[in-house]
C-alpha positions in Angstrom: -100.3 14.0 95.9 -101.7 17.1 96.7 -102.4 15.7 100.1 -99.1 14.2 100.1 -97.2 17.6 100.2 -99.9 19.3 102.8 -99.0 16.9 105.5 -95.4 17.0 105.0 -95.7 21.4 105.0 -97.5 20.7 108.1 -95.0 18.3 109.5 -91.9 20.5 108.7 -93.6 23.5 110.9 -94.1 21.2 113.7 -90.6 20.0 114.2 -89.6 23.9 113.5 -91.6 25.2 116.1 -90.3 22.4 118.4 -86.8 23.2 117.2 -87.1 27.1 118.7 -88.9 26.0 121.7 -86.0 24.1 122.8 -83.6 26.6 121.7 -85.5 29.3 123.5 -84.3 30.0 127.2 -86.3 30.5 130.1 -87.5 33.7 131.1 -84.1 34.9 133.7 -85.6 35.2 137.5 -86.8 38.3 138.7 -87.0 38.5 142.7 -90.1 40.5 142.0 -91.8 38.0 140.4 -89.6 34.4 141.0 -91.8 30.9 140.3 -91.5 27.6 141.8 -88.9 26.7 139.8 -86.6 29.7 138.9 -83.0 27.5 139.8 -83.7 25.4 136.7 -83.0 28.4 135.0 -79.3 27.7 136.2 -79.6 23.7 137.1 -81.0 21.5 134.4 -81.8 17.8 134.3 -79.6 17.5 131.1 -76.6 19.6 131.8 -76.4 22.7 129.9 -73.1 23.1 127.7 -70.5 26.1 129.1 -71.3 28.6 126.0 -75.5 28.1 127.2 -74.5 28.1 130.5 -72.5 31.2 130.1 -75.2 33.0 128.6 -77.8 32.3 131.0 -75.6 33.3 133.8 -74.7 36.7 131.7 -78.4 37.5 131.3 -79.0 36.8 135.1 -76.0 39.1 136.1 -77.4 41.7 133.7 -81.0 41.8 135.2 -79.7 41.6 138.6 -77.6 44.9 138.4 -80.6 46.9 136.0 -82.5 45.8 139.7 -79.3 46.9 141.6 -79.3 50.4 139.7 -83.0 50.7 140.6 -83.2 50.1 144.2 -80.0 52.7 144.1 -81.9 54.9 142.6 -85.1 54.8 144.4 -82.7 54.9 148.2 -83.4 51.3 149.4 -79.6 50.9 150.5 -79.7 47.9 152.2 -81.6 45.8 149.2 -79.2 47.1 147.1 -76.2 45.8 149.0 -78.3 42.6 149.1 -78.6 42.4 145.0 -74.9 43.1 145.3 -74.1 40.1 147.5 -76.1 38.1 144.8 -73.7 39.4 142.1 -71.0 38.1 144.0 -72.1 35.1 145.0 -73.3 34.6 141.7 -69.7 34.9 140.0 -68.5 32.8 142.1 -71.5 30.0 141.1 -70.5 30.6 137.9 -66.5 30.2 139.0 -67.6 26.7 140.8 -69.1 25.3 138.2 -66.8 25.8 135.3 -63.5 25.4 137.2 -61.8 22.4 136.2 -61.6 19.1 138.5 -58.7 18.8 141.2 -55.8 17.1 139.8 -54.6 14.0 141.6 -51.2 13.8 142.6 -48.9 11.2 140.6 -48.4 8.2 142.8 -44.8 8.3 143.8 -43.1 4.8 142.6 -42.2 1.8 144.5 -38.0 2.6 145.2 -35.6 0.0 145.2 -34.5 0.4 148.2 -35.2 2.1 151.3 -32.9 3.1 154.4 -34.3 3.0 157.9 -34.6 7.0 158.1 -36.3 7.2 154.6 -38.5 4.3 155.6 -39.5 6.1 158.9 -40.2 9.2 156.4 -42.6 7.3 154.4 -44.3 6.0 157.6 -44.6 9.6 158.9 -45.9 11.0 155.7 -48.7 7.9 155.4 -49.5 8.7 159.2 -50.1 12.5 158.4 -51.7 11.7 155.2 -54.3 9.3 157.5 -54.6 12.1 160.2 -55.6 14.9 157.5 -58.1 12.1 156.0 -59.8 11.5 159.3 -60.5 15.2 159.7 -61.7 16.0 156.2 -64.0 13.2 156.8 -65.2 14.0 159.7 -65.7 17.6 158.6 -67.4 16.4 155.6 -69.9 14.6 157.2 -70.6 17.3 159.3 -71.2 20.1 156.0 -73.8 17.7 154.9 -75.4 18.0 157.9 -75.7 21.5 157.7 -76.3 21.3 153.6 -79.4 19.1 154.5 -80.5 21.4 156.9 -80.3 24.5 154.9 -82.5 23.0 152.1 -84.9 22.9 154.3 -85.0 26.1 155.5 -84.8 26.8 151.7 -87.7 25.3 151.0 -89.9 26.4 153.6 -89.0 30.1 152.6 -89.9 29.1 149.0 -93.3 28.3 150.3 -93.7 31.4 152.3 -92.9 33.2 149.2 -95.3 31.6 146.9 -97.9 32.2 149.4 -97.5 35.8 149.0 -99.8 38.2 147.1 -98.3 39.8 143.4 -98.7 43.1 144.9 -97.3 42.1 148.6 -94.9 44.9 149.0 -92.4 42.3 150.4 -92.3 40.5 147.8 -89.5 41.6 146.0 -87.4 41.7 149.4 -88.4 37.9 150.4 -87.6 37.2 146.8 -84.0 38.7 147.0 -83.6 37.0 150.2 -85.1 33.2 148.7 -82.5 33.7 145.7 -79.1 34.7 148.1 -80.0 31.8 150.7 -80.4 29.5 147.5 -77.0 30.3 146.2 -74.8 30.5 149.1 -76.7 26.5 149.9 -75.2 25.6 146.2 -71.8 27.4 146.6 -71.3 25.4 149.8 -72.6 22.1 148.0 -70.1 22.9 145.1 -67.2 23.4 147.7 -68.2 20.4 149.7 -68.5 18.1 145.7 -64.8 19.7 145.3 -63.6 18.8 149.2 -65.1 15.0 148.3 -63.2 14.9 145.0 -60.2 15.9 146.5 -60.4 13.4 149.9 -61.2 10.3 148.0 -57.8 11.4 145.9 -56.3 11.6 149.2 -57.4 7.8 150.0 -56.1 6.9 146.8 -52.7 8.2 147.8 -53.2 6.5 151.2 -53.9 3.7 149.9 -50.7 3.5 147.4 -48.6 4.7 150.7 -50.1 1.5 152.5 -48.9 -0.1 149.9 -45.0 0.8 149.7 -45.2 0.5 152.8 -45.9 -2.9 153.0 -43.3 -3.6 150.6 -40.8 -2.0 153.0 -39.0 -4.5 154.8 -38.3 -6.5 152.3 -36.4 -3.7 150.3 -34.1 -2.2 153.6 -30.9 -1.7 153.3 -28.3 0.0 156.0 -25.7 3.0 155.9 -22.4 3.0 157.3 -23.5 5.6 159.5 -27.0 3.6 160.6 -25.6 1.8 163.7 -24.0 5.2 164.9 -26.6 7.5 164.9 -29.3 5.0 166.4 -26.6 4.2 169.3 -26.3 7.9 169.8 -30.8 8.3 170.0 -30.7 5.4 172.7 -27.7 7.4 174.8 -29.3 10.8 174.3 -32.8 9.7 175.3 -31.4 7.5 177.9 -29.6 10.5 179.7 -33.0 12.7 179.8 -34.4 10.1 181.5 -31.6 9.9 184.2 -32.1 13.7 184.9 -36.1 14.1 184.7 -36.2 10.8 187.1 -33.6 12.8 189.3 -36.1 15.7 189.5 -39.6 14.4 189.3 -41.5 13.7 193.0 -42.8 10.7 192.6 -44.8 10.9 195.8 -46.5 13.9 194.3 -47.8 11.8 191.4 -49.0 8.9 192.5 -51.1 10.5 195.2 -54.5 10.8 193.1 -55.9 13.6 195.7 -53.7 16.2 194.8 -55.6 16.4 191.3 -59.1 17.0 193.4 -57.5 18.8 196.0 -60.1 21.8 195.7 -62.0 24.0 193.2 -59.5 27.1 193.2 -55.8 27.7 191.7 -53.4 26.2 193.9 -49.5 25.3 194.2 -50.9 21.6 194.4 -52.1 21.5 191.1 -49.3 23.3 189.2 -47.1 20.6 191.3 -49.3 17.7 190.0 -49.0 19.2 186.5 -45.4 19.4 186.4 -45.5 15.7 187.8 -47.2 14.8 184.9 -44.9 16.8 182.4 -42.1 15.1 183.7 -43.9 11.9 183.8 -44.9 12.3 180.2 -41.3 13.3 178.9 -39.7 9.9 180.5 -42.5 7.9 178.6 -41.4 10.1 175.3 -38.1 9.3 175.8 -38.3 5.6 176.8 -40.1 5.8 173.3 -37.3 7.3 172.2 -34.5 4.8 173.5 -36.9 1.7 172.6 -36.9 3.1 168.8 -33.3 3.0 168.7 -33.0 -0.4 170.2 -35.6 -1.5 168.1 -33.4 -0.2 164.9 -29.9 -1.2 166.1 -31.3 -4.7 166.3 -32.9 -4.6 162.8 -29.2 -3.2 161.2 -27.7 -6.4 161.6 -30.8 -8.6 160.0 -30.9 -6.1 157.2 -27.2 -6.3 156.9 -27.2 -10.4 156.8 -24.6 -10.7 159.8 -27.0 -11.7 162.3 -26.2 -14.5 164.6 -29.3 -16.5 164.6 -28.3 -18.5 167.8 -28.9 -15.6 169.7 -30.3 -12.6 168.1 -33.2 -14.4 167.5 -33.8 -14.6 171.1 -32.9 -11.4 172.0 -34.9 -9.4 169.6 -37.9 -11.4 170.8 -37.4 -10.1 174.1 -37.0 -7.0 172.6 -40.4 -7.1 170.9 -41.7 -8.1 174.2 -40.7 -5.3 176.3 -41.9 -2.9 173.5 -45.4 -4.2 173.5 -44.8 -4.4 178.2 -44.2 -0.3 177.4 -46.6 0.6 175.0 -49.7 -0.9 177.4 -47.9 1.2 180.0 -48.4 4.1 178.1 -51.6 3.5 176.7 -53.1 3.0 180.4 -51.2 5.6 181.7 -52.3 8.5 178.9 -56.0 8.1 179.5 -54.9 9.1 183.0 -52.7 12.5 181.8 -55.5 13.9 179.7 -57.9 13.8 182.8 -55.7 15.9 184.4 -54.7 18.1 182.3 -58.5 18.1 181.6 -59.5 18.8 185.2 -56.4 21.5 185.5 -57.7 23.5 182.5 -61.3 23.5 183.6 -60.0 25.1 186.9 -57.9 27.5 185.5 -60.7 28.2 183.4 -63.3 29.0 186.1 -60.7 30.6 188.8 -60.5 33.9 186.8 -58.4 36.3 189.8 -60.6 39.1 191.1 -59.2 42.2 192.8 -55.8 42.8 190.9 -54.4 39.7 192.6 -51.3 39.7 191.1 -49.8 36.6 192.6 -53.3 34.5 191.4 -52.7 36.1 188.0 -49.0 34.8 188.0 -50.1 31.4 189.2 -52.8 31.0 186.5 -50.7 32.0 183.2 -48.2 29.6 185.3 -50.6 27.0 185.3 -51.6 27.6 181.8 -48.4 27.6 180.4 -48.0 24.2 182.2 -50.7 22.9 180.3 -49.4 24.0 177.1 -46.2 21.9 177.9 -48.5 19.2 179.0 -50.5 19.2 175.7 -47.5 19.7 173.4 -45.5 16.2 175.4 -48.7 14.6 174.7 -48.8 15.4 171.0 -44.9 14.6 170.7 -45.9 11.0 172.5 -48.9 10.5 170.2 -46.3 10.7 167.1 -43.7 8.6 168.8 -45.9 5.7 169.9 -46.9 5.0 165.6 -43.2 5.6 164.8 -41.7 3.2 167.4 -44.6 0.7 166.9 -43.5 0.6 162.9 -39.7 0.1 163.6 -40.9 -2.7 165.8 -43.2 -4.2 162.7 -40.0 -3.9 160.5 -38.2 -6.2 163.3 -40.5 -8.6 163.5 -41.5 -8.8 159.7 -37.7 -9.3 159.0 -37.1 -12.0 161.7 -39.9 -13.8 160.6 -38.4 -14.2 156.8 -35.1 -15.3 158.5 -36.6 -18.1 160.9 -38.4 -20.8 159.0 -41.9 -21.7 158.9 -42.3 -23.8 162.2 -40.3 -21.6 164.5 -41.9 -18.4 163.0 -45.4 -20.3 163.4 -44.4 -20.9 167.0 -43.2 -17.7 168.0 -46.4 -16.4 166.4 -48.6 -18.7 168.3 -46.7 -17.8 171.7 -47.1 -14.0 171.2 -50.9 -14.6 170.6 -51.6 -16.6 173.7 -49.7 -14.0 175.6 -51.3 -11.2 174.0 -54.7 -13.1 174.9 -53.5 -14.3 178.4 -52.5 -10.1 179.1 -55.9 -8.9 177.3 -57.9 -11.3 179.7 -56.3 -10.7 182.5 -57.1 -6.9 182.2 -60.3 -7.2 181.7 -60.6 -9.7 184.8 -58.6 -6.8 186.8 -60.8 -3.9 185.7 -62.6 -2.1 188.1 -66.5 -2.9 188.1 -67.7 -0.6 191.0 -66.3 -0.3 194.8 -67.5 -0.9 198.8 -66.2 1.2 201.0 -63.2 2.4 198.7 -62.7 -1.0 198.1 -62.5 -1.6 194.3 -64.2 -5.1 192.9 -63.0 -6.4 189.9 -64.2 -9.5 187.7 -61.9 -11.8 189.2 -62.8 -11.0 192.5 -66.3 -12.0 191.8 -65.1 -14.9 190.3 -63.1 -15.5 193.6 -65.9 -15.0 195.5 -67.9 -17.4 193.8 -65.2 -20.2 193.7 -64.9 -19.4 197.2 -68.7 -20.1 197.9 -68.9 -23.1 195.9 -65.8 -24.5 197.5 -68.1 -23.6 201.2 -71.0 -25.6 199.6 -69.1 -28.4 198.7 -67.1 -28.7 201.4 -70.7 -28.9 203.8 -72.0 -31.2 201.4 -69.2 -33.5 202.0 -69.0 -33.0 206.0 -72.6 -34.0 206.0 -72.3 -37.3 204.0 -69.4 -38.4 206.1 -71.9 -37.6 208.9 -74.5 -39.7 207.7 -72.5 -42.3 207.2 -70.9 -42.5 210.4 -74.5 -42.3 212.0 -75.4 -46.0 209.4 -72.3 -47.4 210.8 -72.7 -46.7 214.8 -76.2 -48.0 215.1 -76.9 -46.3 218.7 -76.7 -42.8 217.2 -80.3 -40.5 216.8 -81.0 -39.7 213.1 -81.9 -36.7 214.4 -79.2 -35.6 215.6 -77.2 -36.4 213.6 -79.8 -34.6 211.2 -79.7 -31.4 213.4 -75.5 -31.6 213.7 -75.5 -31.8 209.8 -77.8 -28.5 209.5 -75.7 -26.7 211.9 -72.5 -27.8 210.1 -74.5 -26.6 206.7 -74.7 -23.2 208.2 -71.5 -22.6 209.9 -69.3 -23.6 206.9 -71.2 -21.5 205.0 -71.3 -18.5 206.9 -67.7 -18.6 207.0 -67.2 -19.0 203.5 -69.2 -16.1 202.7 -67.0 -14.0 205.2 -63.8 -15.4 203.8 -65.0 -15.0 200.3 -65.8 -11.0 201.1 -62.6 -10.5 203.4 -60.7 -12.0 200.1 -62.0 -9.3 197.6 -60.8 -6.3 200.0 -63.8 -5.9 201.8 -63.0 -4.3 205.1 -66.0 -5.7 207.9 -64.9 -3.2 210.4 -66.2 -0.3 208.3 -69.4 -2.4 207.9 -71.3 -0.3 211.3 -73.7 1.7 209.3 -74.2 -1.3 206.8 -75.1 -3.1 209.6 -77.9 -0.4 211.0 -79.2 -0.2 207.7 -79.5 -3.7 207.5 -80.9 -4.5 210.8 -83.4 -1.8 209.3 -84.2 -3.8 206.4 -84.2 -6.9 209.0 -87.1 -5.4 210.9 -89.6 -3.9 208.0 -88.7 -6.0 204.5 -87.4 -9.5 206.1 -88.9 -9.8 208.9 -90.5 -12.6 207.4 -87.3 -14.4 206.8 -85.2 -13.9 209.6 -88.8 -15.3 211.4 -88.7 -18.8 209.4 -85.3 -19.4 209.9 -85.1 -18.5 213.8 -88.2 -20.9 213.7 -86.2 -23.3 212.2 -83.1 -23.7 214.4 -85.9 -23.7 216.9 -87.4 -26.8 215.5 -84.0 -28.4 215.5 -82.7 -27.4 218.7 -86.4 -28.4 220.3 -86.7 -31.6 218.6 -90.3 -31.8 218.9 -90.3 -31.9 214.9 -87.6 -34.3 212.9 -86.9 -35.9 209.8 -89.6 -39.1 209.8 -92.2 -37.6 211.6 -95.8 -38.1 210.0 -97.8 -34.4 211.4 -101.1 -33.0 211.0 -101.1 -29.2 210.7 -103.9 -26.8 211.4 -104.9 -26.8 207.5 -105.9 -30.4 207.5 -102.2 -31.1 205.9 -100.9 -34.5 207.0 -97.8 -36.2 205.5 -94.4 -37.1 206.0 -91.5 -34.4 207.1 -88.5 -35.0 204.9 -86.4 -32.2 205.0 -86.1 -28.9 207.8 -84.7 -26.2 205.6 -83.7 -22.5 206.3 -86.9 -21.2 205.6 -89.1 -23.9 205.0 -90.3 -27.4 205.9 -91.0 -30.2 203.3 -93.7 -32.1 204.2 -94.7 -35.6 201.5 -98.4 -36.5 201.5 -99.0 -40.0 200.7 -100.1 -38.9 197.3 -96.4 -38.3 197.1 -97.1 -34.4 196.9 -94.4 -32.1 198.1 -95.8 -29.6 200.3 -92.7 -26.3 201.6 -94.6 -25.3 204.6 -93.2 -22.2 206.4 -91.2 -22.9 209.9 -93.2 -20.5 211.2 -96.3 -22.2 211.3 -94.8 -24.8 212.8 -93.8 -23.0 216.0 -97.1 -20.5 216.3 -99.9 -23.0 215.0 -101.0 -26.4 216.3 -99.3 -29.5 215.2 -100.3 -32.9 215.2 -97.5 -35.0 215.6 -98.3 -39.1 215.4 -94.8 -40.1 215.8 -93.2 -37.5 218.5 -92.1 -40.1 221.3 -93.4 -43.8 219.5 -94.2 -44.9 216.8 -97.7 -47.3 217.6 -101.0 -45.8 217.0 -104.1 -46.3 218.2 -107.2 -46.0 215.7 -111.0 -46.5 215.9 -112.7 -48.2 213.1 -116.5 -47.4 213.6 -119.5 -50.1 212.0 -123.1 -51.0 212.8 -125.2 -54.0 212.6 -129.1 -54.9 212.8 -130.8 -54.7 215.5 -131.1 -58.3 217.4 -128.2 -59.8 216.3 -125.9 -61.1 218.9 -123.2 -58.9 220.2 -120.7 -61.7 221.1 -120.7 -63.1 217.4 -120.4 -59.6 216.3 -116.8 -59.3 218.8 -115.8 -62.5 217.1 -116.3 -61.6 213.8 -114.5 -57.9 213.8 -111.7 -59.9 216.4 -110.9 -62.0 213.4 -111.4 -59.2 210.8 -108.4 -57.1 212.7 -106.3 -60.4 213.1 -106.3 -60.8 209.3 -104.9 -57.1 208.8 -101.4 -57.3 208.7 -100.8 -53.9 210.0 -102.4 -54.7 213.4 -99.6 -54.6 216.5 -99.2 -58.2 218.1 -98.3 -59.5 221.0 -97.9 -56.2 222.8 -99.6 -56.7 226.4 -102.1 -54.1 226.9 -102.4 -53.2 223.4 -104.8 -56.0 221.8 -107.7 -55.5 219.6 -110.8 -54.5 220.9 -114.6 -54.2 220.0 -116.9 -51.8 221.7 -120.4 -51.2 222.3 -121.3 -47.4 221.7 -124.4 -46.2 221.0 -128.0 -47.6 219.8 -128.1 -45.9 216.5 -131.3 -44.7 215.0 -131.1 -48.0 212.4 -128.2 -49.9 214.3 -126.2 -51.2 216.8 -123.0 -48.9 216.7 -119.7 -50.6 217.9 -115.8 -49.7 217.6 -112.8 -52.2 216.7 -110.1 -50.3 218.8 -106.4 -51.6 216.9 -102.9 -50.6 217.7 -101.3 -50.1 214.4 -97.4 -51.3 213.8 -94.8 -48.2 213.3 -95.5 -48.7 209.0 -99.0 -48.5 209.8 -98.9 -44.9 211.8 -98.2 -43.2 208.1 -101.1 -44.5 206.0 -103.7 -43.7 207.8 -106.4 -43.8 204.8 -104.7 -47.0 203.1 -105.0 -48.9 206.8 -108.8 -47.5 207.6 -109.7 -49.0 204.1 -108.5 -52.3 204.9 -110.0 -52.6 208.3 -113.4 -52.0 206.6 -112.8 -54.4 203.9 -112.2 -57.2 206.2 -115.3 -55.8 208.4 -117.4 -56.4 205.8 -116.2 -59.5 204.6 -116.4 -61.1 207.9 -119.7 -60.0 209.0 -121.2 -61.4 206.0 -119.4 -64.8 206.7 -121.4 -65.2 210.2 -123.8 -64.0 208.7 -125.0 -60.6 210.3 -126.7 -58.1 208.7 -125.2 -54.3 207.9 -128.5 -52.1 208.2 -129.3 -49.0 206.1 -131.3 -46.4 207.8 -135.0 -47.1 207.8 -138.3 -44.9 208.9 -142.0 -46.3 209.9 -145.0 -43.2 209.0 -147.4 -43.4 211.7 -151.1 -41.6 210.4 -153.2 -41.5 213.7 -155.8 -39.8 212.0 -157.2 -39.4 208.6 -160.6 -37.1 207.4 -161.6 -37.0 211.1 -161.3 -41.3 211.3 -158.7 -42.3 214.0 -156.6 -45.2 214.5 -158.7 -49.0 212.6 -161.2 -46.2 211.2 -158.6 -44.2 209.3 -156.6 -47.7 208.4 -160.4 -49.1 207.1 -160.8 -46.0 205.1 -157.6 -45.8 203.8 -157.8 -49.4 202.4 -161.5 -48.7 200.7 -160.0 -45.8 199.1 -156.8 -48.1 197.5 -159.6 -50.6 196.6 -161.6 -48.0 194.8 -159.1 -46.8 192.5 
C-alpha cells in the first residue's frame, strides 16, 4: 500500500512538471543571440490563443526597445532606427494577425424584373467586377513569386548567421537585420492571405452576377420612354459618323508606309494618328448605333407586339451584321495598337535637342494624340462587351418566341456560317511573302490543285497517245514514247507557271532569283540538270528506247522499260529493277542488242575426243540447234552453223553459230542453256565422246637409269614392296 501511494506521489510530479513546461514560454529572441528557430516564438504548429499571443508579442516589443534604449545610449544611430523599424513592423504583425476576416458582401437578390438600362448596369458592373478579378489575380500570382523568393534569401541569411562566432561583433547587427527581413516576408504573406480572402469573395460575387445575369432575359420588361431614347442613341451616333467620315483622309490611312515613314517626329505620323483617332471613333460610334438597333428591336419582343412574319427575319439580319462589325473591329484593333505602339516608341526616342521649339510643339502634339488614341480604344473596349450583350438579349429572346425546329435551324445556320467565316480566315491568313507578294493557305492549296490538275491532265494526253499509236499500227512506239515524255513535261511546266502566276507571284521580278538559281544550277545540281539534259538527249537521239535489251559498262544487261527525268529503268531477267543514271548512258559504253533489229547471232562453244569424225559431229549439233525452238528459220544467209576452231589441249573445239528469233535476243542465259542441253543430248545419241582434260608424265630418267632401264627399275621397286 505503501508502494501504492509512492508511485502515485511520483506520478502526480510528473504530470506537474509537464504541466509548467507547457505553460512556460520560450525564451523571447534576442538579435544578439537569435537560434535556428526564434519565429516559433511568434508561429506555432498549434495556434496560440490571442491572450498567449498577446503576451508573447508584449514581451518581444519590451525586449526590443530595452535593446533600442541601449544602442541609443551607446551612439549606434543607425541600429537603432533599425530596432525601431522592427517595432513597427512588429505592431503591425501583431495588427495582421488579430484583425478580423474581410466580410463578404451580401449577394444582391434576383429582381423581378429588369429594364434594358438596369440590365445593361448589371452587365457593366459584372464586366468591371471580372476586369478587377483578372488583375488581382494576376497580381497575386506575381506576390508569391516574390514571397517564394524572399524566403530564400531568408534562409540563406539564417545560415550565414548561424555560421557566425558568439562573440562575432556583427552578430547582433546580422541578427537585427535576419529578424526585420523575416517580418516584413510575413507582413507581406499576411497581406497577400488577406488579398486571396478577399478575391475569392470577389469570384463568389462574380459568380452570383453570372448568374442574374443569366436570368435576365427572361425577366425584361420595357418603359414608355425605351423606344425613344434608343431611337435618339442610333440618330446621335449616326450623325458623328456623318461628320468624322466628312473629315477623315482616307488615303492617309490605308497607306501602311506612312506609319514607317522614318525614325524622327514628323507631320506624317501625327497625320496617321489622327487617321486612326478618327477611324477608331466611327468604329465607337457604329457600336453605338448597332446597340441601339440591337435594343429597339428587342422592345417589341419584350413588349409581346412583335410581328413574327417579319421581325423574325429582320432581327436575324440584324444579329448578322453585328457579328459582320464586330470581326471588323476585332481585325482592325490589333492594327490601331501597333500604331499607336510604334507612334509612342518614336516620340519616346525623338527627345528635341537645341530648344527646338516647333519639335517640342510637335511632340506634346503627338503625345496628346496618343492619349486620344488610347482613351477611343478604352471607350471601344467597353462598347464592344456592352453591344455584344444587348445582342445575346436579342437572340436569347427570339429563340423563346420561335419554336424548337426553327430555333434549331437558325442555330445550325449561324454555326456553319460562323465555321465557313472562321475557315475561310484562316485559309486567307498570311503565311510568309515573295517579292511582296503575300501567300496564304489557300493559295497553296491552289497551287497544289493546280499541279495535280497539270499531272492529271498529262496522264490522260499520254493514254489517249498510246492508244491511238495500238490503233494505227504503222506508228513507232518510240515515238510515240518520246511525244508522250515531251507532252509530260510541257504540261507540266506550264502548270507550275500557272499555278505560281495564280498565287501573285510576279515572274518579271524573278532576275536575281534566276542568277542565284543558275548558281545553285552550276555548284549543287549540276548533277541533275546533267541527267535530265542526258535524258531528252536519249529521246531526241533514239539510240536508246523503251524495248531495248543493253549491256552497260558494269556488266548490267536487261530490259529498258521506262526513260525518266533523271533516270533509266532497266529489268534484268531476274525481274530486278535497276534506276540507272541518263548520264551514264550518254558518257559510257552501251551495248545495245536490239538498236536497228531484233535477230542475234550467238556462238555456243563444245569439244569432242580426239578421232571422232567431224562430219557426224556437224550433224549432230545441226540437229541439236533445229530442236531449239528459239533458233531463226528460213532466213537465207542466216542458217545454223558448226565450226572447226581450235585443237584443244584434250579436244577438238568447234562452234554451233545460231541466229536467235527477236524473243530469243532477251534471254541470253535461258537460250545458251538450252543449246547445251540439246548438245549434249545429241552427241551422246551418235555416240561421240565429250573429253575431260587429261595429262601423260613422261620420266626419262630415274637414279641415273634412262629410258627401259629406269621403266625396269621402277617396276622391281613396285614388286618389292
Amino acid at each position: 500500500m505503501a508502494m501504492v501511494r509512492i508511485l502515485l506521489a511520483l506520478l502526480l510530479a510528473l504530470g506537474a512538471g509537464f504541466a509548467s513546461a507547457e505553460e512556460a514560454s520560450p525564451p523571447v529572441p534576442d538579435p544578439r543571440n537569435l537560434g535556428a528557430d526564434w519565429w516559433s516564438y511568434f508561429v506555432t504548429e498549434s495556434p496560440l490563443d490571442a491572450d498567449k499571443f498577446q503576451q508573447r508579442v508584449t514581451a518581444a516589443q519590451t525586449s526590443l526597445a530595452a535593446y533600442r534604449d541601449t544602442l541609443r545610449s551607446e551612439g549606434d544611430a543607425e541600429q537603432a532606427r533599425v530596432a525601431e523599424r522592427l517595432l513597427v513592423d512588429l505592431a503591425r504583425f501583431q495588427q495582421l494577425r488579430t484583425a478580423p476576416a474581410p466580410v463578404s458582401r451580401p449577394a444582391s437578390p434576383v429582381a423581378a424584373s429588369y429594364t434594358l438600362e438596369e440590365a445593361l448596369q448589371r452587365h457593366a458592373a459584372w464586366r468591371d467586377l471580372n476586369q478587377q478579378i483578372d488583375a488581382e489575380r494576376e497580381e497575386s500570382d506575381w506576390q508569391s513569386v516574390i514571397i517564394a523568393e524572399q524566403r530564400q534569401q531568408q534562409s540563406r541569411r539564417r545560415n550565414n548567421y548561424l555560421e557566425l562566432e558568439d562573440t562575432d561583433p556583427q552578430r547582433a547587427q546580422t541578427g537585427l537585420g535576419l529578424m526585420l527581413s523575416r517580418f516584413a516576408v510575413e507582413l507581406k504573406r499576411l497581406d497577400l492571405d488577406r488579398r486571396r480572402l478577399v478575391l475569392s469573395q470577389a469570384e463568389e460575387r462574380l459568380l452570383r452576377l453570372r448568374a442574374e445575369l443569366d436570368a435576365i432575359p427572361e425577366l425584361l420588361v420595357s418603359s414608355p420612354r425605351d423606344a425613344a431614347r434608343w431611337q435618339q442613341e442610333q440618330e446621335r451616333a449616326e450623325r458623328v459618323i456623318a461628320r468624322l467620315r466628312e473629315q477623315i483622309d482616307q488615303s492617309t490611312l490605308s497607306d501602311p508606309k506612312l506609319v514607317d515613314s522614318g525614325q524622327g517626329l514628323s507631320e506624317t505620323q501625327h497625320s496617321v494618328l489622327v487617321a486612326v483617332s478618327q477611324d477608331i471613333e466611327i468604329r465607337l460610334n457604329q457600336l453605338v448605333a448597332m446597340q441601339a438597333r440591337l435594343a429597339r428591336n428587342l422592345i417589341p419582343i419584350i413588349s409581346d407586339v412583335v410581328d413574327k412574319d417579319t421581325d423574325t427575319e429582320a432581327a436575324r439580319r440584324l444579329l448578322a451584321e453585328h457579328r459582320e462589325l464586330q470581326e471588323q473591329v476585332r481585325q482592325q484593333r490589333d492594327r490601331w495598337r501597333r500604331i499607336a505602339e510604334r507612334g509612342r516608341s518614336i516620340a519616346a526616342a525623338a527627345a528635341p535637342e537645341g530648344g527646338d521649339t516647333t519639335a517640342v510643339k510637335l511632340r506634346n502634339t503627338i503625345l496628346t494624340r496618343l492619349k486620344q488614341v488610347d482613351g477611343a480604344l478604352l471607350k471601344l473596349d467597353q462598347q464592344v462587351p456592352s453591344t455584344g450583350f444587348v445582342a445575346d438579349l436579342l437572340k436569347a429572346r427570339q429563340n423563346a418566341t420561335e419554336n424548337w425546329f426553327d430555333r434549331n435551324l437558325t442555330d445550325l445556320k449561324d454555326m456553319s456560317g460562323n465555321s465557313w467565316s472562321m475557315t475561310i480566315d484562316l485559309l486567307g491568313a498570311t503565311l510568309f511573302e515573295v517579292n511582296e507578294a503575300p501567300v496564304t493557305t489557300l493559295d497553296l492549296l491552289r497551287l497544289a490543285l493546280i499541279l495535280t490538275a497539270a499531272l492529271w491532265l498529262s496522264k490522260g494526253i499520254r493514254r489517249a497517245i498510246s492508244r491511238v499509236g495500238e490503233r494505227r499500227g504503222g506508228v513507232s512506239q518510240n515515238s510515240l514514247y518520246v511525244f508522250g515524255r515531251l507532252v509530260h513535261y510541257a504540261v507540266l511546266t506550264i502548270g507550275i507557271v500557272v499555278g505560281l502566276s495564280s498565287i501573285g507571284i510576279d515572274f518579271t521580278k524573278f532576275a536575281l532569283f534566276a542568277s542565284a538559281l543558275g548558281i545553285g544550277i552550276g555548284f549543287g545540281l549540276q548533277t541533275l540538270i546533267g541527267n535530265f539534259v542526258a535524258g531528252l538527249i536519249i529521246l531526241f537521239e533514239k539510240s536508246l528506247k523503251v524495248g531495248d535489251f543493253v549491256e552497260l559498262e558494269s556488266g548490267v544487261t536487261g530490259q529498258v522499260n521506262e526513260i525518266n527525268m533523271r533516270s533509266t529503268l532497266i529489268t534484268t531477267n531476274d525481274n530486278i529493277d535497276i534506276l540507272v543514271p541518263n548520264s551514264e548512258f550518254v558518257g559510257g559504253r552501251v551495248i545495245n542488242w536490239t538498236l536497228r533489229e531484233a535477230y542475234r547471232r550467238t556462238k555456243i562453244p563444245f569439244g569432242v575426243a580426239y578421232g571422232t569424225d567431224k562430219e557426224l559431229v556437224q550433224q549432230a549439233a545441226l540437229e541439236a540447234a533445229d530442236k531449239v525452238p528459239w533458233t531463226l528459220r528460213n532466213a537465207r544467209g542466216r542458217e545454223p552453223q558448226v565450226w572447226f576452231v581450235e585443237f584443244g589441249d584434250s579436244s577438238l573445239n568447234f562452234e554451233l553459230i545460231v541466229w536467235l528469233t527477236p524473243e530469243a535476243v532477251k534471254r541470253p542465259g535461258a537460250v545458251h542453256a538450252a543449246y547445251l542441253w540439246e548438245i549434249e543430248s545429241k552427241l551422246n545419241e551418235h555416240g561421240i565422246e565429250v573429253p575431260f582434260p587429261q595429262r601423260d608424265l613422261h620420266l626419262r630418267s630415274m637414279f641415273g637409269r634412262k629410258d627401259d632401264d629406269g621403266a625396269a627399275f621402277l617396276s622391281k621397286t613396285s614388286a618389292g614392296d
